[in-house]
Every structure is written in C-alpha cells, then in structure tokens.
C-alpha positions, -999 to +999 in steps of 0.1 A: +167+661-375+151+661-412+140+632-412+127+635-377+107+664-394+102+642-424+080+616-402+062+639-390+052+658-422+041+621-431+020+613-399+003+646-403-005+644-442-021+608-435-040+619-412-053+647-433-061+625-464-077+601-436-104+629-425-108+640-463-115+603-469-138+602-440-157+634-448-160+623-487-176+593-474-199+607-453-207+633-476-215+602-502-236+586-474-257+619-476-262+624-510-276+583-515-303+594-481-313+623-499-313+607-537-337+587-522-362+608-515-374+619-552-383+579-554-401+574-526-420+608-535-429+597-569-436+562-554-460+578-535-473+598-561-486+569-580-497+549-548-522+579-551-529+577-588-567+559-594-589+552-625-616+574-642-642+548-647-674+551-665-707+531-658-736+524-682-772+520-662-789+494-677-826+488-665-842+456-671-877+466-689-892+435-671-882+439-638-874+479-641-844+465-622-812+483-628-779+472-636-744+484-641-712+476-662-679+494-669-680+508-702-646+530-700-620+529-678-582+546-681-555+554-653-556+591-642-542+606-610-572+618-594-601+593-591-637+597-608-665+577-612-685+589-642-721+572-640-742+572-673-778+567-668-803+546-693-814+579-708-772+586-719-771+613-692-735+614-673-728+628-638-696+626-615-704+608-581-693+627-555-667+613-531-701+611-503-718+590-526-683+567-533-679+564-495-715+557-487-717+528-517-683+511-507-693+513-468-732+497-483-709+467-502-688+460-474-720+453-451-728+433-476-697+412-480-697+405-441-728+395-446-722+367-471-750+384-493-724+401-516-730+394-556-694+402-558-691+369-537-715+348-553-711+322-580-712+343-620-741+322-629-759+333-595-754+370-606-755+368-640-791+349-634-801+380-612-796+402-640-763+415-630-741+432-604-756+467-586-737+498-587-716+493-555-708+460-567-700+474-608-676+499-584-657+476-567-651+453-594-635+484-609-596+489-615-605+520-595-616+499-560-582+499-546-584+538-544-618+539-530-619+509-505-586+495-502-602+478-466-627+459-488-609+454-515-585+431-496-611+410-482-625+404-515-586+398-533-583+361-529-622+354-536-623+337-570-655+344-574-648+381-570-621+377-596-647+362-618-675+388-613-648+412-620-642+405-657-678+404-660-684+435-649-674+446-679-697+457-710-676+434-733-644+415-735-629+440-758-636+467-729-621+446-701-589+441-724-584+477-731-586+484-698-562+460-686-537+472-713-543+509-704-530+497-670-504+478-674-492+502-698-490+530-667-471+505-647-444+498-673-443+533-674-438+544-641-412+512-636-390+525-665-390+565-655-382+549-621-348+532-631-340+562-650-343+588-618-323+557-598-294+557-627-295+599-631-290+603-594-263+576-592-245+591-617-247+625-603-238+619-567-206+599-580-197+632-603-204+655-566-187+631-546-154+629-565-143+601-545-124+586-572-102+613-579-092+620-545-080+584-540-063+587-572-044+619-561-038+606-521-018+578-541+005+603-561+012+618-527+023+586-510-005+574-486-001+548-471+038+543-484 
C-alpha cells in the first residue's frame, strides 16, 4: 500500500516540476520577445537620425551664376539644412523648400540632365553643382529623399560629385569621421542593451536554479 502511495506521490511531483519547467520556459520565451523591443526602438531611433548640413553660396562674378558646397556637416537627430548666402547671411530651409528641391533633382535625374550624374570634369567646368544637387550629395540625402537617393547609389559619377561637393578635402574628411564615429557609437551601446537584457532575463527567469533543485528532489529517478 505505501509504495502504491509512494508511485503516486512520484507521478504527481513530475508532473508538477514538468508544468513549472514548462511555465519557466514560456515565461523565458516572453521576456527574449519583449527584450527585444528596446532594440528595435532605438534601431529605429537612429533610422530617423539625419545630418545638420551647412551650405556656402558661391556666385561666380562673371557669370553671376551661383554655386553651392558643404562647408559643415555633423550627425544630429533632427535634420537641417543651414544655407549661407555670398553676403555670410544663414537661414534654415524649411522642410517645403527641401521637398520642392529634391522633387526639382529627381526630374532632373530621370531626365539624364542631372550634374549629380554627369562626368566631375562636366560639372566642375560648369562652375559647380546647384543647390539641389550640393543637397543631395549631402550625408543628409538619405533623410530627405531616400527614393532618389537609391537611384543615384550605384552611379560612380554621383559618388564622385559627392566628395566634390565639398568646400575642401579636410571638410569631406571631418565629416566622414563625424559619421562614422555615430555609427560605432550606436553599434557599441547596442551590444551593451543586448548583453544587459540577457543578463537580466536569465536572473528573472531562474531557470537554472530550478533544474538544479528538481534534481535534489529526484526528477526523473
């Protein structure tokens, strides 16, 4: 009779630690959906993340033609287009403005008539890239015409024109390190969230002790 009592003490005891197991594991499952949503937020963050980008006017005294080249340019959450005419006065484009120069560009690019597109010596012979061009040659042209900005990706002109859209090499090189500073940046804060969370759903979970104390009581013996 006791040991009939016995088996069943056993049978019921496993199939207790077997739903705890169960639950823990569930519960981990839970913890890693919802650890994973801080990422993809701050992932998205920085998806939205631009350039501030200042442009010097430069006005050919010959032709009165104006140009434009990047004379500033840093990563900042928000993006801004600071414009600096010939006379050293600065203004924010609004975001009408932005839309209305990328949406006169693209035209252009579908066109074929794009000095994004054409050959450096072509533009730097015509004195030098417009404003809509100067912007989209910008680190800032993914945030403000991410539709144009793919067609013109795997133009090498376009990559050309790009680094001479700058006022001088040492502008272009500061900007680039500004940049890839952010990245590194944002990649490293990133595997520290990953490894925190990890770390503290293992310590909620508990998983470890439990198996631990299911083998003191016999499971599975």
């Amino acid at each position: 009779m006791n040991r009939h009592i016995k088996k069943i003490s056993n049978a019921t005891l496993i199939g207790s630690m077997g739903a705890l197991i169960l639950t823990t594991m569930q519960g981990c499952g839970d913890n890693s959906q919802n650890s994973s949503q801080p990422e993809q937020s701050s992932q998205t963050t920085i998806q939205k993340k631009g350039a501030t980008v200042t442009i010097q006017e430069i006005i050919n005294k010959d032709t009165n033609k104006s140009t434009y080249k990047i004379i500033d340019e840093v990563p900042s959450v928000n993006t801004r287009v600071i414009l600096r005419d010939a006379n050293g006065t600065e203004r924010i484009l609004s975001q009408a403005e932005i839309d209305k120069l990328v949406k006169e560009e693209e035209k252009r690019v579908e066109a074929g008539t794009s000095a994004l597109t054409k050959k450096p010596e072509e533009v730097k012979d015509s004195g030098g890239l417009g404003l809509a061009g100067t912007l989209m040659a910008s680190m800032a042209a993914g945030a403000i015409g991410a539709a144009l900005m793919n067609k013109l990706s795997n133009n090498q002109n376009y990559q050309q024109n790009r680094r001479a859209s700058y006022s001088s090499p040492s502008v272009y090189s500061r900007s680039q390190s500004n940049f890839s500073r952010a990245r590194s940046s944002f990649s490293s804060s990133s595997s520290r969230r990953a490894t925190t969370t990890s770390s503290s759903t293992t310590r909620r979970s508990g998983f470890g002790s439990r198996t631990r104390s299911s083998s003191r009581l016999g499971f599975g013996g």
